[in-house]
Each structure stands twice: as structure tokens, then as C-alpha cells.
C-alpha positions as CSV (number, residue, x, y, z in Angstrom):
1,X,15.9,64.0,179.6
2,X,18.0,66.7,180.9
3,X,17.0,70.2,180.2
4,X,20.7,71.0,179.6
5,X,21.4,68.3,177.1
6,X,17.6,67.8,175.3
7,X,17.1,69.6,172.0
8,X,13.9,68.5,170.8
9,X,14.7,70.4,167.3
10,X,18.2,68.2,167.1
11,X,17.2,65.3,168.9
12,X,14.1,64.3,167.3
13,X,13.1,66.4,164.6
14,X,17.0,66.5,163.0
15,X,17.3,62.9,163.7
16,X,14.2,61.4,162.4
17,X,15.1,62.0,158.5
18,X,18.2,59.8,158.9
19,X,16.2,57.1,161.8
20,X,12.6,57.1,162.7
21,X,12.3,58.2,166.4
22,X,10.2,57.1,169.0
23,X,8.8,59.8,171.3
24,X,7.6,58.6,175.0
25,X,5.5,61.4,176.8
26,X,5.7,60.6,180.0
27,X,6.2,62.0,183.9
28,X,7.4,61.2,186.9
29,X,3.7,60.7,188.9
30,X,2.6,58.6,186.5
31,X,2.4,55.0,187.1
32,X,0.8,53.5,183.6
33,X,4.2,55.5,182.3
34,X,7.0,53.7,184.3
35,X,5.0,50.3,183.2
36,X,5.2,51.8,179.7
37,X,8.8,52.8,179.5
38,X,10.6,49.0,179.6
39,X,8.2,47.4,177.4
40,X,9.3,50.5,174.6
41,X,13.0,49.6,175.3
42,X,12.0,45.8,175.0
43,X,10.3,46.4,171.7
44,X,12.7,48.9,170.3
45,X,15.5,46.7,170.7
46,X,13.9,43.8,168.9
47,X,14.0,46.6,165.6
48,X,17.7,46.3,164.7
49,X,18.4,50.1,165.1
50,X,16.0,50.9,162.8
51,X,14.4,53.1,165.1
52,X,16.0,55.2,168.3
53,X,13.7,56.0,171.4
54,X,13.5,58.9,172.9
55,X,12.1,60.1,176.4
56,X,10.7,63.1,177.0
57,X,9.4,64.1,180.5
58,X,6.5,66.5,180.3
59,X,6.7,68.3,183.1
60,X,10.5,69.6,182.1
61,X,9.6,70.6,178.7
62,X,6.0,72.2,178.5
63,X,6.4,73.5,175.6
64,X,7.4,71.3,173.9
65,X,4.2,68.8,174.7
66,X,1.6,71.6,174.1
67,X,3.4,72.0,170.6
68,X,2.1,68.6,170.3
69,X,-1.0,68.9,171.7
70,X,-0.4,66.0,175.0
71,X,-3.3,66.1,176.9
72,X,-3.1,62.6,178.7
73,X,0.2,60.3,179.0
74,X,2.1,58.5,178.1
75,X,1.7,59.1,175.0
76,X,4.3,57.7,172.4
77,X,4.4,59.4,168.9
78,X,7.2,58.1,165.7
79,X,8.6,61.2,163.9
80,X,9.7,60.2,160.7
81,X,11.4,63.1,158.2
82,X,10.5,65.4,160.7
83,X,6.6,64.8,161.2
84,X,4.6,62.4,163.5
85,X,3.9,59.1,161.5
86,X,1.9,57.6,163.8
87,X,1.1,57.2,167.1
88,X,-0.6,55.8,170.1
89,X,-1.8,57.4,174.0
90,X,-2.0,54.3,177.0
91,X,0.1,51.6,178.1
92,X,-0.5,49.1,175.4
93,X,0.8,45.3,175.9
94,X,4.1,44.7,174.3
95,X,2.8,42.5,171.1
96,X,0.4,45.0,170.5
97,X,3.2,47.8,170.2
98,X,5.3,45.8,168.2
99,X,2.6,45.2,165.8
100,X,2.2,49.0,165.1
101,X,5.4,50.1,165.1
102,X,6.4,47.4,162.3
103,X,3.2,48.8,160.7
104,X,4.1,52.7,161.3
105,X,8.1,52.5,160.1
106,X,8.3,53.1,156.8
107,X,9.9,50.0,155.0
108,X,13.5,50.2,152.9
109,X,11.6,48.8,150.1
110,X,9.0,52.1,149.9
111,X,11.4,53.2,146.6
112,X,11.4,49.8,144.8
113,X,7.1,50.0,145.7
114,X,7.0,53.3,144.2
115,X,8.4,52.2,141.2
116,X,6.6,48.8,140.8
117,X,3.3,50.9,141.3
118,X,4.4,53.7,138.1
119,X,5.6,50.3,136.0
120,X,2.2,49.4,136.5
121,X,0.1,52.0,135.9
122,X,2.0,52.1,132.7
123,X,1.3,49.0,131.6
124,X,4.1,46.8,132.6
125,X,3.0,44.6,134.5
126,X,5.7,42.2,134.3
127,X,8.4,43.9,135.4
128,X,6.2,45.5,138.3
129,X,5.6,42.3,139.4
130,X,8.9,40.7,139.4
131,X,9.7,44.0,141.5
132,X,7.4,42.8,143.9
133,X,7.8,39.7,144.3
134,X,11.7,40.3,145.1
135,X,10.8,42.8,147.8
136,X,8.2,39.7,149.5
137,X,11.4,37.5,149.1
138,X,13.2,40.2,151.3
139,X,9.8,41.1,153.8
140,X,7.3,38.9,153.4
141,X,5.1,41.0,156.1
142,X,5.5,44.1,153.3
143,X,1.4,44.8,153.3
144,X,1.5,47.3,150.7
145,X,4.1,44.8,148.6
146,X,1.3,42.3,148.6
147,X,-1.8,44.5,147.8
148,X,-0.2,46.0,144.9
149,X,0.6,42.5,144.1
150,X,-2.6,40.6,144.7
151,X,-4.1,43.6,142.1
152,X,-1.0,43.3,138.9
153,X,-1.8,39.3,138.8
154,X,-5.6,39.2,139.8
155,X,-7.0,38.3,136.7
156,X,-3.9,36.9,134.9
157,X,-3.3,34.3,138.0
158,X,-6.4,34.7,140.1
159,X,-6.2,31.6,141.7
160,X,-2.4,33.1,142.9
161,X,-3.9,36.4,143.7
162,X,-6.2,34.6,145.7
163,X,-3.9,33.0,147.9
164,X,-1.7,36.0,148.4
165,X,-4.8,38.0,149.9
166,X,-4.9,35.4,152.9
167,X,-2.0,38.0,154.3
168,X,-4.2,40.9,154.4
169,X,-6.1,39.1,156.8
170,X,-7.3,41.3,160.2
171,X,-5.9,44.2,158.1
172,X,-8.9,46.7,158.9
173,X,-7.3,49.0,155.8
174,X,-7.3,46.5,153.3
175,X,-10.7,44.3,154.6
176,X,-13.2,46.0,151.8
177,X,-10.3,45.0,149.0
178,X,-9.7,41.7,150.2
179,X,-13.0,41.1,150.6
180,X,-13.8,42.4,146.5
181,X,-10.8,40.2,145.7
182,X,-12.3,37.3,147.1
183,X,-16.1,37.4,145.2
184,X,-13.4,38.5,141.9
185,X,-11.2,35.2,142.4
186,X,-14.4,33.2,142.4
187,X,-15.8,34.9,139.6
188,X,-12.6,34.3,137.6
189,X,-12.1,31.0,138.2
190,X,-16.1,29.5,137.3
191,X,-16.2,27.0,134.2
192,X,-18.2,28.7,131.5
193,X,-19.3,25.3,130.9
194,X,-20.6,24.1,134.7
195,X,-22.8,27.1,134.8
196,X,-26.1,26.1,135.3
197,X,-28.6,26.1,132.1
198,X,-30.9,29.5,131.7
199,X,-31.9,31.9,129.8
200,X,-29.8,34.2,131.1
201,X,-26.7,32.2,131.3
202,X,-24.8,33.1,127.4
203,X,-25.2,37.1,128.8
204,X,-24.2,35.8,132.3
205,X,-21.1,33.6,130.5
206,X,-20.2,36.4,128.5
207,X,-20.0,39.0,131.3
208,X,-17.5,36.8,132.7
209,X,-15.5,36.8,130.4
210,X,-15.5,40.5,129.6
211,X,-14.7,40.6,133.2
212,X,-11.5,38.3,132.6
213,X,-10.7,41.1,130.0
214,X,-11.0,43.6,132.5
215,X,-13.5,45.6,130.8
216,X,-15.7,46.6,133.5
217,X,-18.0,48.7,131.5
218,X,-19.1,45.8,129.1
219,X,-18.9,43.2,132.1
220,X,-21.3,45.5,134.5
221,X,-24.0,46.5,131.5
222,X,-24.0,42.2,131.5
223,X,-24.6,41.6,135.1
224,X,-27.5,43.9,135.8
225,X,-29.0,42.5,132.5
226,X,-29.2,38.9,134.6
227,X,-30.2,40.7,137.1
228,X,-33.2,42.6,135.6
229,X,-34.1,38.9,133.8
230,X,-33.2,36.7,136.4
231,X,-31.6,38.2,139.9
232,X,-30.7,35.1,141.9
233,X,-28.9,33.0,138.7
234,X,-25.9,31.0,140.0
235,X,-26.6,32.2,143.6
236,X,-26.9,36.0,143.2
237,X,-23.6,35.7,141.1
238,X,-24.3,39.1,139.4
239,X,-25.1,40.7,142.3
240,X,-21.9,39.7,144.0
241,X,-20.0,40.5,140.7
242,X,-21.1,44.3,140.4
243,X,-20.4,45.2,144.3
244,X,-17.0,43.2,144.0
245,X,-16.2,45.3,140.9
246,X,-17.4,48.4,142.7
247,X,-15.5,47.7,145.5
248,X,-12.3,46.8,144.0
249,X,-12.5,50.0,141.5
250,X,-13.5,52.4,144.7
251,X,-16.9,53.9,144.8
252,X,-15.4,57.3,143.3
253,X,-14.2,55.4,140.0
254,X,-15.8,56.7,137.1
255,X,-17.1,53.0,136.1
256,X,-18.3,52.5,139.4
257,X,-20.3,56.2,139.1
258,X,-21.4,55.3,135.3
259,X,-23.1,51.9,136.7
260,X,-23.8,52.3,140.7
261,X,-27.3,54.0,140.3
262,X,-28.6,51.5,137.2
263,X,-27.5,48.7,139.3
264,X,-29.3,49.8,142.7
265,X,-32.6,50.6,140.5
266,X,-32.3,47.0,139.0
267,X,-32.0,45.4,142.5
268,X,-35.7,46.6,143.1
């Protein structure tokens, strides 16, 4: 850019609370940076305006890339309200760029996700839901739409829940959740009457269905009571059940704190 006509505070910082803007570090003497530079016009185009790139040649404004710490180029950085979002240093491949960009811009739904999240939290799970299920009618990609989704119906339509978490697939955020989601789904959806006959199998039945309820308390005190009588009824199924409910809760819930030690102590 020309020294004359850049103003990093206008052109970037200004500009990124009305459009995110993409910011390519680059300089003349380096080669992986001329590669770069095409493929970020090739991608940014494919956005729709929804982002604006912007090149910034380090060598003609210093300052500006020791304000941001660039120690190797390119290196391409998204300002969004004013702040770097996200970023990346190398010459990526194209489909690789375009995957975290999509990821990185913030989507025109983030209000109506906001809202289904604080509808939920108070209770209304309805409504959330039909909130989100109109924003995956509008972007079905929306990961954070689906998450929050997968968790308002997972045990009122787990067999729904369980298809909607195939989209979090070789999403490295959301693999531990998916993965409690699955060993849930499974739980939720056994026949009290297929399970197989024990002594342990009324406590085992009724700890499934106190997970159904969503009381985790009740349901954990059951499983690691199978466990202590009987560890490997219906293939480790209690076992599976406590780290999928630990899991899905996060390990700094105060039901996963309450129950995390017993449960360890009754595995040995």
C-alpha cells in the first residue's frame, strides 16, 4: 500500500466494525508471499463482500507490524470490531483458507444464537429451538447453531440430536461433545426391556431413566452402583454413561466434581 494513502487506524481498524478485514503481511523479497497474495483475492471474492482484504507491505510500515508482533510472513490476520479474530502465518492451499475464514467471520446469525442460547438457559426450550432451526434453514454450515441445537433436543429427540452431531464431524472444538453425545444418544435410546437379565439391571434400568430426566445426580449415584456390583453389565454401559455425562456437563460442573472422584475409586 502506499505510505501516502495507508492509514492502518482508518483502513483496518475503523473499517473492521462495519466489515471484517483481511490483513496480508507480506514483502517484496518474499516468494511464499506473492504465491499467497492471488489465492487471498481468489478466496475473498468467493465471500460476497462480506469481508475486504487488505495488503500491507512490511517493510513500508514497521511499525505498524511490530505493533503486531510479525516475526515471519506472510502472515494474514482478520480484524473484526477493531481486534484480530483469528489468524494464520504460511502460504496455506486455497481450500484450506477458505475453510478458516468461513470459520473465523463472525456469522449474521450471532444475535438470533445469543438469544436462542438465554431462551434456553431459561427454560424455553421451544422457542430456542425453533430459533435455531430457522438460522440452519438460512446456514446450514452454522457450527455453533448446531451444537446449541444438538444439546436443547438431546434427550427430548435423541435419535434427532444424534443425527445433527454428524456435522460437527473433524471439528477438533466440538470432538469431546460430540463424542459424549454419541455414548448419550445410545444410552437414550436402549429398551428397558432388551436389557440383559442381572442383578444389577432394575438399578441399571432405573439410572437410565433418571438420565432421560436429566437428573444427573440420581442417574450417576445409579451407575457407579452397577459398577461397584457388576462393572462390565451391558458392555461397560455404566462406565461409558458416567464419562459421557462428565463430558457433556464439563469436568468443572459441579455434578461432574460431586461424582468424578467416587466414580474413579469405584473403577478399581
Amino acid at each position: 500500500m502506499d505510505n501516502e494513502q495507508f492509514d492502518f487506524s482508518c483502513d483496518v481498524l475503523e473499517q473492521s466494525h462495519d466489515i471484517a478485514v483481511l490483513v496480508d503481511f507480506w514483502a517484496e523479497w518474499c516468494g511464499p508471499c506473492r504465491m499467497l497474495a492471488p489465492v487471498l483475492e481468489s478466496v475473498v471474492a468467493r465471500f460476497n463482500g462480506k469481508v475486504v482484504l487488505v495488503k500491507i507491505n512490511t517493510e513500508e510500515h514497521p511499525a505498524v507490524a511490530q505493533k503486531f508482533n510479525i516475526r515471519s510472513i506472510p502472515n494474514v490476520k482478520l480484524f473484526i470490531d477493531g481486534k484480530v479474530a483469528d489468524e494464520f502465518t504460511g502460504a496455506l492451499p486455497e481450500a484450506q483458507i477458505e475453510q478458516w475464514l468461513r470459520k473465523a467471520l463472525p456469522s449474521p446469525y450471532t444475535g438470533e444464537i445469543r438469544l436462542a442460547r438465554g431462551l434456553g438457559q431459561q427454560g424455553k426450550q421451544q422457542q430456542a429451538i425453533s430459533i435455531l432451526e430457522e438460522v440452519l434453514l438460512n446456514e446450514p454450515d452454522n457450527i455453533e447453531a448446531t451444537a446449541l441445537l444438538v444439546r436443547l433436543t438431546l434427550f427430548t429427540k435423541p435419535t434427532e440430536a444424534g443425527k445433527l452431531i454428524g456435522r460437527l464431524e473433524g471439528e477438533s472444538e466440538y470432538a469431546e461433545f460430540a463424542g459424549s453425545v454419541r455414548e448419550l444418544v445410545s444410552m437414550l435410546v436402549k429398551k428397558i426391556d432388551e436389557l440383559p437379565e442381572d442383578h444389577v439391571r432394575d438399578r441399571y434400568a432405573a439410572a437410565l431413566l433418571q438420565l432421560q430426566a436429566q437428573d444427573f445426580n440420581a442417574a450417576l449415584d445409579g451407575f457407579i452402583k452397577v459398577i461397584k456390583e457388576n462393572r462390565y453389565y451391558d458392555d461397560d454401559g455404566s462406565r461409558k454413561a458416567c464419562i459421557a455425562i462428565f463430558k457433556y456437563l464439563g469436568e468443572d460442573h459441579t455434578v461432574t466434581l460431586k461424582h468424578r472422584r467416587v466414580f474413579d475409586r469405584a473403577l478399581y
